[in-house]
PyMOL Python script that loads the backbone (N, CA, C, O; Angstrom):
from pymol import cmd

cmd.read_pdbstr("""\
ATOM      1  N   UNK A   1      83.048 -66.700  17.554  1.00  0.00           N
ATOM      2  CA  UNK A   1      82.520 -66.855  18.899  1.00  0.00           C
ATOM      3  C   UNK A   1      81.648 -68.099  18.939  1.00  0.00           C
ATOM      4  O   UNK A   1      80.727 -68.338  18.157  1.00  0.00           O
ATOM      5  N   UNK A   2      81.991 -68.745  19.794  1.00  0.00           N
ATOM      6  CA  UNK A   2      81.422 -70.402  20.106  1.00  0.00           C
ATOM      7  C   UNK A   2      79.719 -70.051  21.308  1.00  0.00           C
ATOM      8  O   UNK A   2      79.970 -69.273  22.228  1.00  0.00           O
ATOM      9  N   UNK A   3      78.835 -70.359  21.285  1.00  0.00           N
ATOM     10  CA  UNK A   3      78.364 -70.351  22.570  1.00  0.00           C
ATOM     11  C   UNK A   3      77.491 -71.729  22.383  1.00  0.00           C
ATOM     12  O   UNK A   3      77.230 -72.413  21.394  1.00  0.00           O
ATOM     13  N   UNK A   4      77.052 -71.866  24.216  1.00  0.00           N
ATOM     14  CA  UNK A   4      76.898 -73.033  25.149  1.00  0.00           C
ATOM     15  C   UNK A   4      75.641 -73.010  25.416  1.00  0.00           C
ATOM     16  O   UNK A   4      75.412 -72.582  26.547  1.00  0.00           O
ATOM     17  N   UNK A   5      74.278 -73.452  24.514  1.00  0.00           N
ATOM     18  CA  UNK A   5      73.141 -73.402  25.028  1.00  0.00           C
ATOM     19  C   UNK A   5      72.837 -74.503  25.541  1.00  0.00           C
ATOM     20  O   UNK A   5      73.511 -75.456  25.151  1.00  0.00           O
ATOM     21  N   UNK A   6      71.866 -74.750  26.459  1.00  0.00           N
ATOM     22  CA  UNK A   6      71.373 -75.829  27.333  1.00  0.00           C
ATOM     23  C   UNK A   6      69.569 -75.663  26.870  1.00  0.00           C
ATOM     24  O   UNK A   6      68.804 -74.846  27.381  1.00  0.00           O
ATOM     25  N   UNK A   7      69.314 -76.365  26.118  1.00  0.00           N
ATOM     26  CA  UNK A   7      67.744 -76.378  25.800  1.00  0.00           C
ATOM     27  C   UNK A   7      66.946 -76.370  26.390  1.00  0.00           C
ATOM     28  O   UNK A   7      65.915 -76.027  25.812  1.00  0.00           O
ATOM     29  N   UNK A   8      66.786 -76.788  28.208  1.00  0.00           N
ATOM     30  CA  UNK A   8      66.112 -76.790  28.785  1.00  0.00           C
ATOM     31  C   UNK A   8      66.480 -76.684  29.939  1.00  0.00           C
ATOM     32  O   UNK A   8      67.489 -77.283  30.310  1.00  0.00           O
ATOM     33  N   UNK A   9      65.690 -75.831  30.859  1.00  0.00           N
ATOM     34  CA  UNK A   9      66.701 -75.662  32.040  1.00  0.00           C
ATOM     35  C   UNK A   9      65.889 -76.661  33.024  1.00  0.00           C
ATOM     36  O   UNK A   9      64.719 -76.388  33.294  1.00  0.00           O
ATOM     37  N   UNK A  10      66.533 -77.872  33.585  1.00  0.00           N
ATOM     38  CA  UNK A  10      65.652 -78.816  34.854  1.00  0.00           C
ATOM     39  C   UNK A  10      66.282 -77.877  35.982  1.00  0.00           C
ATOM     40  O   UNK A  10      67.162 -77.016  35.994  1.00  0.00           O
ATOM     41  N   UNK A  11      65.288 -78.530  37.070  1.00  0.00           N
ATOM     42  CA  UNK A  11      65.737 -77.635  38.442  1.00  0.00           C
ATOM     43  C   UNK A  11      66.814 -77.741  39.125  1.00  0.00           C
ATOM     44  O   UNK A  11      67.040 -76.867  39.962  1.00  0.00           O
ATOM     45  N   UNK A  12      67.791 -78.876  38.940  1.00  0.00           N
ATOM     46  CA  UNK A  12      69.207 -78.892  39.065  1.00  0.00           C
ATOM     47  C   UNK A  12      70.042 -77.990  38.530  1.00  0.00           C
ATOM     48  O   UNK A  12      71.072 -77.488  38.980  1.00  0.00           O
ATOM     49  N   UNK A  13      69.397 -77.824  37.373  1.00  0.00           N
ATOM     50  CA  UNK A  13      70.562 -76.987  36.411  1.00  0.00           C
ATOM     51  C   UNK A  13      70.400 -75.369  37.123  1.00  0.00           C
ATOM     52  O   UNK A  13      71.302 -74.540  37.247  1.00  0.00           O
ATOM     53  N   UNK A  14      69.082 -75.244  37.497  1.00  0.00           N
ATOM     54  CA  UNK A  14      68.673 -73.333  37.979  1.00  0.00           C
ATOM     55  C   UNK A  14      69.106 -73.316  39.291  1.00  0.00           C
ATOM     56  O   UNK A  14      69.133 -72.255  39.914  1.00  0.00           O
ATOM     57  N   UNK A  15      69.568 -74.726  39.957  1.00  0.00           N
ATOM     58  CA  UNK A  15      69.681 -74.411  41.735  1.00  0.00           C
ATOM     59  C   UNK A  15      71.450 -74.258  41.210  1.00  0.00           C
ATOM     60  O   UNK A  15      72.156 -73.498  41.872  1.00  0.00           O
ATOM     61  N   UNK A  16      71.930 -74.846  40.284  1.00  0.00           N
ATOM     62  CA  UNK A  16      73.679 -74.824  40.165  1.00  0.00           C
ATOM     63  C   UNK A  16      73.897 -73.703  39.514  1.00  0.00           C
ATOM     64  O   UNK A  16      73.223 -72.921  38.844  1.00  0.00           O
ATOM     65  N   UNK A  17      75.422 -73.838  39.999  1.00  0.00           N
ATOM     66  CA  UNK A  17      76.459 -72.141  39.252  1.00  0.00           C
ATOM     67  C   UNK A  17      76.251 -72.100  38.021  1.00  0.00           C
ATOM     68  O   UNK A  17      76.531 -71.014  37.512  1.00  0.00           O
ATOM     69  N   UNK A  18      75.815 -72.968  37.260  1.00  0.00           N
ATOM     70  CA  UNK A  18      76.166 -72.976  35.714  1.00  0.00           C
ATOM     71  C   UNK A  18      75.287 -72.068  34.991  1.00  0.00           C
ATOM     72  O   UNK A  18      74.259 -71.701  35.560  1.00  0.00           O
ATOM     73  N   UNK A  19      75.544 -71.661  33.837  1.00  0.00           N
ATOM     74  CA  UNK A  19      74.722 -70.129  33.292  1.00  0.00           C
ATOM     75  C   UNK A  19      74.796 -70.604  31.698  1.00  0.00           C
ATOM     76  O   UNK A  19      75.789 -70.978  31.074  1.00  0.00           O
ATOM     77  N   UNK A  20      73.313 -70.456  31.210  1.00  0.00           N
ATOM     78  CA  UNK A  20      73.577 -70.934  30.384  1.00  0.00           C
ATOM     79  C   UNK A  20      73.502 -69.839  28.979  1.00  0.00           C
ATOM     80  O   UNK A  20      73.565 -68.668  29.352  1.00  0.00           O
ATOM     81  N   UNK A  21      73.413 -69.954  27.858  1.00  0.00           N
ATOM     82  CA  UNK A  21      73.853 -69.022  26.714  1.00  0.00           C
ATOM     83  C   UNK A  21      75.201 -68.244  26.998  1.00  0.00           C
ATOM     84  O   UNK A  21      75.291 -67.035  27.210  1.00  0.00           O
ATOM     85  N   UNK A  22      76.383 -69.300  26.958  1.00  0.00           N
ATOM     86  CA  UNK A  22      77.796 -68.725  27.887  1.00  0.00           C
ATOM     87  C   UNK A  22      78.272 -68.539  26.200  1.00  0.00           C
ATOM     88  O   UNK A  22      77.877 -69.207  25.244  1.00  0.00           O
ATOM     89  N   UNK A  23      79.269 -67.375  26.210  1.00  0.00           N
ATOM     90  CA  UNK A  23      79.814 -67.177  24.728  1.00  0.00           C
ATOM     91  C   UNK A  23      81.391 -67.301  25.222  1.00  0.00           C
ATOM     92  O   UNK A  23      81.892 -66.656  26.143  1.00  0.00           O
ATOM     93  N   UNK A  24      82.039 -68.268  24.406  1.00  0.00           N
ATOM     94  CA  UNK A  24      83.011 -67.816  24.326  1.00  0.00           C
ATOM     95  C   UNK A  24      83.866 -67.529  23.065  1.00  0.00           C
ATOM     96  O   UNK A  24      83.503 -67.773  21.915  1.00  0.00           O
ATOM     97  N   UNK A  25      85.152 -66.931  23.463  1.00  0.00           N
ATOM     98  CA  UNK A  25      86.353 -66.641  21.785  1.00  0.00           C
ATOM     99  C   UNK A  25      86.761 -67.447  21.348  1.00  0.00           C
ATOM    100  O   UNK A  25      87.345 -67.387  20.266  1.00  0.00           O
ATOM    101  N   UNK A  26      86.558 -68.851  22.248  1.00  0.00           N
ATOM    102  CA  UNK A  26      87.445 -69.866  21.443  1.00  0.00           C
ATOM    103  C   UNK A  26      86.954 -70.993  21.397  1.00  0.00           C
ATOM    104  O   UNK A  26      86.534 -71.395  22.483  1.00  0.00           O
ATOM    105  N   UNK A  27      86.841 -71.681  20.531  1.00  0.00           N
ATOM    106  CA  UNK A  27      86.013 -72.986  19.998  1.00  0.00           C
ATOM    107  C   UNK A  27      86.391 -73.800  21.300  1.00  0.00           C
ATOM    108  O   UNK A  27      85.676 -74.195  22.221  1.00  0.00           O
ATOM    109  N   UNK A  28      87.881 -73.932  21.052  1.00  0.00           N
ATOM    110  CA  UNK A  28      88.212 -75.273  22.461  1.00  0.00           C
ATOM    111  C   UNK A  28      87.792 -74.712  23.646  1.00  0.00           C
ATOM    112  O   UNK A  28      87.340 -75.498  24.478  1.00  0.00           O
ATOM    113  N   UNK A  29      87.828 -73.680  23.892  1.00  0.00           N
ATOM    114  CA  UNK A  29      87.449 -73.428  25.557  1.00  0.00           C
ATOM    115  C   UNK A  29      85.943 -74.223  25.704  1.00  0.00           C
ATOM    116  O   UNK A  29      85.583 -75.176  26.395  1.00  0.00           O
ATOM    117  N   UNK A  30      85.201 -73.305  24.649  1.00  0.00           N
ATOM    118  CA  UNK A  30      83.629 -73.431  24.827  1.00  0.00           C
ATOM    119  C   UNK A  30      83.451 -75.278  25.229  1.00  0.00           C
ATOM    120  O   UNK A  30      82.903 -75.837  26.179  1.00  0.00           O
ATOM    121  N   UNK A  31      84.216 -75.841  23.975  1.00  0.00           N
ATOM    122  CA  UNK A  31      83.944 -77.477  23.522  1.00  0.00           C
ATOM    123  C   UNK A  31      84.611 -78.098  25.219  1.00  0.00           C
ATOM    124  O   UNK A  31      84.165 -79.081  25.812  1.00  0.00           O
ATOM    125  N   UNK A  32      85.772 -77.187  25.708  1.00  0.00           N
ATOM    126  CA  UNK A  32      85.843 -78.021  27.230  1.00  0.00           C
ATOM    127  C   UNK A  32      84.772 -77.957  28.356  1.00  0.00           C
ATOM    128  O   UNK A  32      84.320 -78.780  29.153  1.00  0.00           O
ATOM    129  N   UNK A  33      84.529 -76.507  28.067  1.00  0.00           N
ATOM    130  CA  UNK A  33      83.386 -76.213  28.981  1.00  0.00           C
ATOM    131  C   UNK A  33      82.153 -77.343  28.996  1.00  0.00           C
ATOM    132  O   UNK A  33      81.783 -78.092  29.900  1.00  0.00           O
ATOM    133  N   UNK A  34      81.563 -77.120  27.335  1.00  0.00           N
ATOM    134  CA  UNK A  34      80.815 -78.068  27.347  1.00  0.00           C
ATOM    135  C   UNK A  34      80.823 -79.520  28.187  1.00  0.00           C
ATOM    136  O   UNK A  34      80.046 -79.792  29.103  1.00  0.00           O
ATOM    137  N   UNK A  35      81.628 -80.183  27.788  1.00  0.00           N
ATOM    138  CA  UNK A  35      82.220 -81.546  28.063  1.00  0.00           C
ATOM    139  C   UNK A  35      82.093 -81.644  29.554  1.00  0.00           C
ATOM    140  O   UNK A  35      81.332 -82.600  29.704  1.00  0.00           O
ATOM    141  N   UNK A  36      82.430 -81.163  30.803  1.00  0.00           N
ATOM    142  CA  UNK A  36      82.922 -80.467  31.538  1.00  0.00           C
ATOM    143  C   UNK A  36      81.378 -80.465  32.385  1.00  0.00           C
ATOM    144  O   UNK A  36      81.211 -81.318  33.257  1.00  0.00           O
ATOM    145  N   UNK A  37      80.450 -79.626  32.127  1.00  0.00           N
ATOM    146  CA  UNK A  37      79.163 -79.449  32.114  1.00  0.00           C
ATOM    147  C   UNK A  37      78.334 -80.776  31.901  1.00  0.00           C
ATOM    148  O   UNK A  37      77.636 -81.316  32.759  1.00  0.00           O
ATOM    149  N   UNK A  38      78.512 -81.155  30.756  1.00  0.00           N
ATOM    150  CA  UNK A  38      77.841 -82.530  30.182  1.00  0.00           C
ATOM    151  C   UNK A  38      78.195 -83.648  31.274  1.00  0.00           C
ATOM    152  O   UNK A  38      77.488 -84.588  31.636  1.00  0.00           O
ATOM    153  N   UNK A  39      79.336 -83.332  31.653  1.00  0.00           N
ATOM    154  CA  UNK A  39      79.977 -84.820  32.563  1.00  0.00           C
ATOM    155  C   UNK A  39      79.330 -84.059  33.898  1.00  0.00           C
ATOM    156  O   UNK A  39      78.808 -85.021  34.462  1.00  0.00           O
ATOM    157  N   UNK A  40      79.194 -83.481  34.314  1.00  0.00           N
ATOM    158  CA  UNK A  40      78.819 -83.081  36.140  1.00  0.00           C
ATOM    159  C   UNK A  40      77.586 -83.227  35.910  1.00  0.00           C
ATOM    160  O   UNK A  40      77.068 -83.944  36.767  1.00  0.00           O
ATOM    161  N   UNK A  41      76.547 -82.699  34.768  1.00  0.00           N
ATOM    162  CA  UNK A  41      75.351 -82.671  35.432  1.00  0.00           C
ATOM    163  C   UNK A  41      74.865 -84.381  35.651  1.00  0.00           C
ATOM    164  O   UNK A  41      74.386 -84.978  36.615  1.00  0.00           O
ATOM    165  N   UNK A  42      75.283 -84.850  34.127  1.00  0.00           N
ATOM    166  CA  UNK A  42      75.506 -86.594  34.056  1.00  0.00           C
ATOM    167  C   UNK A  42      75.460 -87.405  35.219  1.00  0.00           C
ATOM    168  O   UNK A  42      74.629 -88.259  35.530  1.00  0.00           O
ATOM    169  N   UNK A  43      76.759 -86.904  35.985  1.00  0.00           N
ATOM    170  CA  UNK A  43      77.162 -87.393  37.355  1.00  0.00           C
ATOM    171  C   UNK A  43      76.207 -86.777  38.821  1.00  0.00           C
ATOM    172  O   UNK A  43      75.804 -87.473  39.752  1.00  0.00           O
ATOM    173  N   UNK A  44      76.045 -85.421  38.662  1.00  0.00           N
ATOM    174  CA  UNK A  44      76.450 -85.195  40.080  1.00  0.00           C
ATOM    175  C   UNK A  44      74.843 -84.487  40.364  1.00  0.00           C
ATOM    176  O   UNK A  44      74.605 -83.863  41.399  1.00  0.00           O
ATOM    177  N   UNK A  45      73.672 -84.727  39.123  1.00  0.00           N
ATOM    178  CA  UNK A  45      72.698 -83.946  39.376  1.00  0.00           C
ATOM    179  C   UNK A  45      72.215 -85.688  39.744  1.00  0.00           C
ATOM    180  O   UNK A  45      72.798 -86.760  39.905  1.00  0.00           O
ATOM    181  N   UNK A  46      70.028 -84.899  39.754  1.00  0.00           N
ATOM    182  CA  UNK A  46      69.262 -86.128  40.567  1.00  0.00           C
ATOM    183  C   UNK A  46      69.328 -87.380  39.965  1.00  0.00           C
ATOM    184  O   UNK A  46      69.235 -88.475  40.521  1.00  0.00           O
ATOM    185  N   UNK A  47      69.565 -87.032  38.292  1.00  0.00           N
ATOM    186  CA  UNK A  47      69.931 -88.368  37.567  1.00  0.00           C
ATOM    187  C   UNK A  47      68.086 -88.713  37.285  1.00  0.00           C
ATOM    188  O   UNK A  47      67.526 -89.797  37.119  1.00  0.00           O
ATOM    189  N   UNK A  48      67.637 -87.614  37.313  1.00  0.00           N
ATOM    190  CA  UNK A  48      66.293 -87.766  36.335  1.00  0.00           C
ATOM    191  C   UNK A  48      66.442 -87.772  34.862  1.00  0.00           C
ATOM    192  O   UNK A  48      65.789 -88.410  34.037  1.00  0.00           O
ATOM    193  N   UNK A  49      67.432 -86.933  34.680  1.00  0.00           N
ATOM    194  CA  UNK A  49      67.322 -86.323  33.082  1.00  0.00           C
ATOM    195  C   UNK A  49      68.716 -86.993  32.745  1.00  0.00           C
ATOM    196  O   UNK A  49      69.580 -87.370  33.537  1.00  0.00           O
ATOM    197  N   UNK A  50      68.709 -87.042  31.408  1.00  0.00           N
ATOM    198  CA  UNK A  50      70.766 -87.446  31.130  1.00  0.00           C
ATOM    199  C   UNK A  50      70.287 -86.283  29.836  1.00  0.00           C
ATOM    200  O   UNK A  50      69.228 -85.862  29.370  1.00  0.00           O
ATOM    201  N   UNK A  51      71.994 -86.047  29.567  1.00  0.00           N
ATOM    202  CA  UNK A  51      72.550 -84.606  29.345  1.00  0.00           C
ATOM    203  C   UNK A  51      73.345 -85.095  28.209  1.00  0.00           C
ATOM    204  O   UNK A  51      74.174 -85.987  28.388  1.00  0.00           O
ATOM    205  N   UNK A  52      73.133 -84.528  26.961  1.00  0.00           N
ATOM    206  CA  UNK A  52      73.749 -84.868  25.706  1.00  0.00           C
ATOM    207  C   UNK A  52      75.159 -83.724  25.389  1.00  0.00           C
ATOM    208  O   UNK A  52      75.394 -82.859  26.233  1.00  0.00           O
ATOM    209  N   UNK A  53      75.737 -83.793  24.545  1.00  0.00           N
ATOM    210  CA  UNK A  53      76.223 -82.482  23.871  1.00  0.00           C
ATOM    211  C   UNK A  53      76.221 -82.588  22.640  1.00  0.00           C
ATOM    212  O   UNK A  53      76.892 -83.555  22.281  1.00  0.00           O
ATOM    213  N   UNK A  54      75.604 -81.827  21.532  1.00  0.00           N
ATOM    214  CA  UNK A  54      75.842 -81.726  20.009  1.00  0.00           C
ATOM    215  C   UNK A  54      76.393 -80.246  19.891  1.00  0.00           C
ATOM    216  O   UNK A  54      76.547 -79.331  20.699  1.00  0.00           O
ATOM    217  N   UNK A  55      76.668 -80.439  18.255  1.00  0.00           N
ATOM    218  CA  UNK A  55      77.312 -79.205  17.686  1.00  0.00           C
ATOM    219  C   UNK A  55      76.953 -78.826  16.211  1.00  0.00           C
ATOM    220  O   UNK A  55      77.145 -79.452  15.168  1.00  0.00           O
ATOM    221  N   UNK A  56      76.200 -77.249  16.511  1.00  0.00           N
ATOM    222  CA  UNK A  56      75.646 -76.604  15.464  1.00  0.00           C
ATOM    223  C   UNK A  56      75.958 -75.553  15.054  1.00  0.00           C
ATOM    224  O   UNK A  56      75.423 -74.533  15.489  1.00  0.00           O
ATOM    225  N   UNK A  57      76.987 -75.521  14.031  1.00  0.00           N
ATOM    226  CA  UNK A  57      77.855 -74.248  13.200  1.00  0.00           C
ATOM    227  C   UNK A  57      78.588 -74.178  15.038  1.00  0.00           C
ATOM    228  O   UNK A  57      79.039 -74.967  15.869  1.00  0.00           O
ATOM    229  N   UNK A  58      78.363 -72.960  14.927  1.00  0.00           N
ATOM    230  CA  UNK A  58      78.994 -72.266  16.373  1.00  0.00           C
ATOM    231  C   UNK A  58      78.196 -72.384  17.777  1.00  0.00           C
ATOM    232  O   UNK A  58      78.474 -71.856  18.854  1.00  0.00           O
ATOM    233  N   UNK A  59      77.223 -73.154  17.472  1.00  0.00           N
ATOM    234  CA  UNK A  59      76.581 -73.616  18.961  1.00  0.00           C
ATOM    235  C   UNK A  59      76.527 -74.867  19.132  1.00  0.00           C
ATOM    236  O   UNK A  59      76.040 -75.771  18.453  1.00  0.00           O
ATOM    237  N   UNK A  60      77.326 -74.837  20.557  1.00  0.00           N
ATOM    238  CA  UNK A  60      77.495 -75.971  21.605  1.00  0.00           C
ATOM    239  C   UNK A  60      75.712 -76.492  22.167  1.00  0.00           C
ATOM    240  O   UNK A  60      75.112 -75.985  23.114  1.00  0.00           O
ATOM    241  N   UNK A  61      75.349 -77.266  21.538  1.00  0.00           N
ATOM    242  CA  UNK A  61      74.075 -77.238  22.041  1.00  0.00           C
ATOM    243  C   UNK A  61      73.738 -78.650  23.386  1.00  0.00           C
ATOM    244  O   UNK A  61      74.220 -79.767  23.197  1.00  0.00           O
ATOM    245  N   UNK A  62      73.126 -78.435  24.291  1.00  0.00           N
ATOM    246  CA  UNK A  62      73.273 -79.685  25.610  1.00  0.00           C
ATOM    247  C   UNK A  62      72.202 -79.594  25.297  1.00  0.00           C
ATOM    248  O   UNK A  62      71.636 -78.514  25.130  1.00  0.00           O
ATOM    249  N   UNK A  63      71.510 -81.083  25.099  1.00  0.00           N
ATOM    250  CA  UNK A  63      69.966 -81.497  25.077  1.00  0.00           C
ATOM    251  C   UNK A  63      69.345 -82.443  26.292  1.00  0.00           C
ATOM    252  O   UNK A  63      69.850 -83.505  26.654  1.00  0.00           O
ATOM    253  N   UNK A  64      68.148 -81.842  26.848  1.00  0.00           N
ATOM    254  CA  UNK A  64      68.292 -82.840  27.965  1.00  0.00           C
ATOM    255  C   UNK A  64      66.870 -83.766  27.857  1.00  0.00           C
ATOM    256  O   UNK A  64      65.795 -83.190  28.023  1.00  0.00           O
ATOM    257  N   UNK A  65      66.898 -84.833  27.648  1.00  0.00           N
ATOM    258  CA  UNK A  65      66.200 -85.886  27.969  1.00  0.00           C
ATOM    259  C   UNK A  65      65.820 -86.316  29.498  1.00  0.00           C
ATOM    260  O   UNK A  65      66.424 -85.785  30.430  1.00  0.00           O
ATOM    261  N   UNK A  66      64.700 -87.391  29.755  1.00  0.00           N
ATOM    262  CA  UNK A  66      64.159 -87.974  30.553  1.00  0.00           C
ATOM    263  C   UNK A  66      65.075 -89.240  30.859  1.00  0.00           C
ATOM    264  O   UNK A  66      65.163 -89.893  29.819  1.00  0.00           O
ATOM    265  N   UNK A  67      65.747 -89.795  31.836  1.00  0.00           N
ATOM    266  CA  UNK A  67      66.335 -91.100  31.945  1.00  0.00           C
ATOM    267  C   UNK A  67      65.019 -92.132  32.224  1.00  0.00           C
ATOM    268  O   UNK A  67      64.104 -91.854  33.000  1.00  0.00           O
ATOM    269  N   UNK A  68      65.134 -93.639  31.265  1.00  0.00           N
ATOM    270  CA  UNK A  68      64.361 -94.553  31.841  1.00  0.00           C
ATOM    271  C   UNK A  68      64.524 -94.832  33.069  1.00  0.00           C
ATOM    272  O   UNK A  68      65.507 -94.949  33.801  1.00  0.00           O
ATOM    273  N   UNK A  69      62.808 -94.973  33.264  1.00  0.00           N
ATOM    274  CA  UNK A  69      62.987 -95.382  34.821  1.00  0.00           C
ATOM    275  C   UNK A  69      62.409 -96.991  34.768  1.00  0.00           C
ATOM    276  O   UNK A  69      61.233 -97.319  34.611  1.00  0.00           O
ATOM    277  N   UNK A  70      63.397 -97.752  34.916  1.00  0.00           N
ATOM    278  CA  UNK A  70      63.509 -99.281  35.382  1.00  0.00           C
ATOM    279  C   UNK A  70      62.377 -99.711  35.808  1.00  0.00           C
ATOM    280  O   UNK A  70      61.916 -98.727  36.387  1.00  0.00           O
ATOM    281  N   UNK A  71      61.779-100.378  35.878  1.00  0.00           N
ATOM    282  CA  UNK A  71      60.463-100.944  36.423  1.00  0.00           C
ATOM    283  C   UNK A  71      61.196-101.769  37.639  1.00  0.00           C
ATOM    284  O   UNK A  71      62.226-102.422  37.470  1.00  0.00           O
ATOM    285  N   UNK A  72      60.439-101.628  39.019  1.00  0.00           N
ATOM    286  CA  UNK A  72      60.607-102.312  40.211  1.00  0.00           C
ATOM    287  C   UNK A  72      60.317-104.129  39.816  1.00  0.00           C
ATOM    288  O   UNK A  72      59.530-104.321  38.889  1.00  0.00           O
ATOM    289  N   UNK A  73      60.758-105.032  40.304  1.00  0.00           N
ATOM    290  CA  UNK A  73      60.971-106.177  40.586  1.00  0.00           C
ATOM    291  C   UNK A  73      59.728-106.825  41.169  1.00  0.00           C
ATOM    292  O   UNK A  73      59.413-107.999  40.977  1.00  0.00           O
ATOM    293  N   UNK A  74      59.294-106.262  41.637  1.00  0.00           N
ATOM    294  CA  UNK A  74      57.694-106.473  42.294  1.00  0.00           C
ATOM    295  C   UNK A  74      57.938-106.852  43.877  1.00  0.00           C
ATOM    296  O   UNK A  74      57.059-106.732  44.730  1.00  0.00           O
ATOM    297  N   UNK A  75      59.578-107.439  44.195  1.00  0.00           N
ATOM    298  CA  UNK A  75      59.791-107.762  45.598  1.00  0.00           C
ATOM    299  C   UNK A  75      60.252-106.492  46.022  1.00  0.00           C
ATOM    300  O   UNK A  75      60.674-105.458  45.504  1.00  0.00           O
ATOM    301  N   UNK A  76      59.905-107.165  47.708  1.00  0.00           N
ATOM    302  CA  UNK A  76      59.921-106.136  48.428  1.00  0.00           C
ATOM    303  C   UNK A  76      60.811-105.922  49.248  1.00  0.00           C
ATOM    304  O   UNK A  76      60.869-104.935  49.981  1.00  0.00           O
ATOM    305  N   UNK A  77      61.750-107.012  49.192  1.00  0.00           N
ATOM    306  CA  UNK A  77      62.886-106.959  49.600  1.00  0.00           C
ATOM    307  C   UNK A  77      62.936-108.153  51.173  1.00  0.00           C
ATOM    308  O   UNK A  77      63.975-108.620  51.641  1.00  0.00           O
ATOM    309  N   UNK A  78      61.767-108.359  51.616  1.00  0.00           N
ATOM    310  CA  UNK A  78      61.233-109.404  52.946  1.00  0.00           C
ATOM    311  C   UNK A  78      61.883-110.654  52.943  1.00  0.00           C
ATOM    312  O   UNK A  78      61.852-111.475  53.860  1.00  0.00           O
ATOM    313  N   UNK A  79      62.532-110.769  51.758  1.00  0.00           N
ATOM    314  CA  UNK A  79      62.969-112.231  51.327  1.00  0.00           C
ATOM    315  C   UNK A  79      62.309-113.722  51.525  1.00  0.00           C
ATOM    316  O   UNK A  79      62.873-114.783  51.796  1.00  0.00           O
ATOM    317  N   UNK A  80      60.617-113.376  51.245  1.00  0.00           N
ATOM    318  CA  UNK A  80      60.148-114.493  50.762  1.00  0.00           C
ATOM    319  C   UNK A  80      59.286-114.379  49.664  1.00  0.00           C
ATOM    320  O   UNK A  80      58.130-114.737  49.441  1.00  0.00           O
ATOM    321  N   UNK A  81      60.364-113.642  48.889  1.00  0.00           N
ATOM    322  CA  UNK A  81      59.673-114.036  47.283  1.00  0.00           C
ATOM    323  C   UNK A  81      60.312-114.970  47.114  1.00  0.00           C
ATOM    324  O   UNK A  81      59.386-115.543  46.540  1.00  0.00           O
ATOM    325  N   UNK A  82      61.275-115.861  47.079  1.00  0.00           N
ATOM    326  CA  UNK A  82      61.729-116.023  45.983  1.00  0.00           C
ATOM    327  C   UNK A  82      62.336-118.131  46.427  1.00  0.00           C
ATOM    328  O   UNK A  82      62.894-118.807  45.563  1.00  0.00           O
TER     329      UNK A  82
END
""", "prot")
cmd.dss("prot")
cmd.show_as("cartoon", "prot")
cmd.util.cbc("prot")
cmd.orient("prot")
């Protein structure tokens, strides 16, 4: 039995369908699921956090980090900075 932990739950992840400590019977299901998971939240959450996947014995583990946040340009967009 494979299962799908998510280390930390951000508030994207608790407002979406996704459930996490998911078990499944079969290595590949779990490893698509994962993948699957890893790519939507990646994509389709606020894009605060980015979303890893590793693998430990039989756990699918998703680690979630902080994304850098870019430092502003200092313009303001008025177009006479420059």
């Amino acid at each position: 039995m494979t299962t799908i932990i998510v280390d930390k739950e951000c508030k994207c992840f608790k407002e979406s369908d996704f459930e996490n400590n998911q078990s499944f019977q079969s290595k590949d299901e779990a490893l698509l699921r994962a993948k699957y998971m890893v790519d939507y939240m990646n994509n389709e959450f606020c894009h605060k956090h980015n979303f890893a996947l590793s693998e430990v014995d039989d756990t699918l583990l998703i680690t979630v980090s902080m994304n850098e946040v870019k430092p502003k340009s200092g313009c303001c967009g008025g177009g006479h900075c420059s």
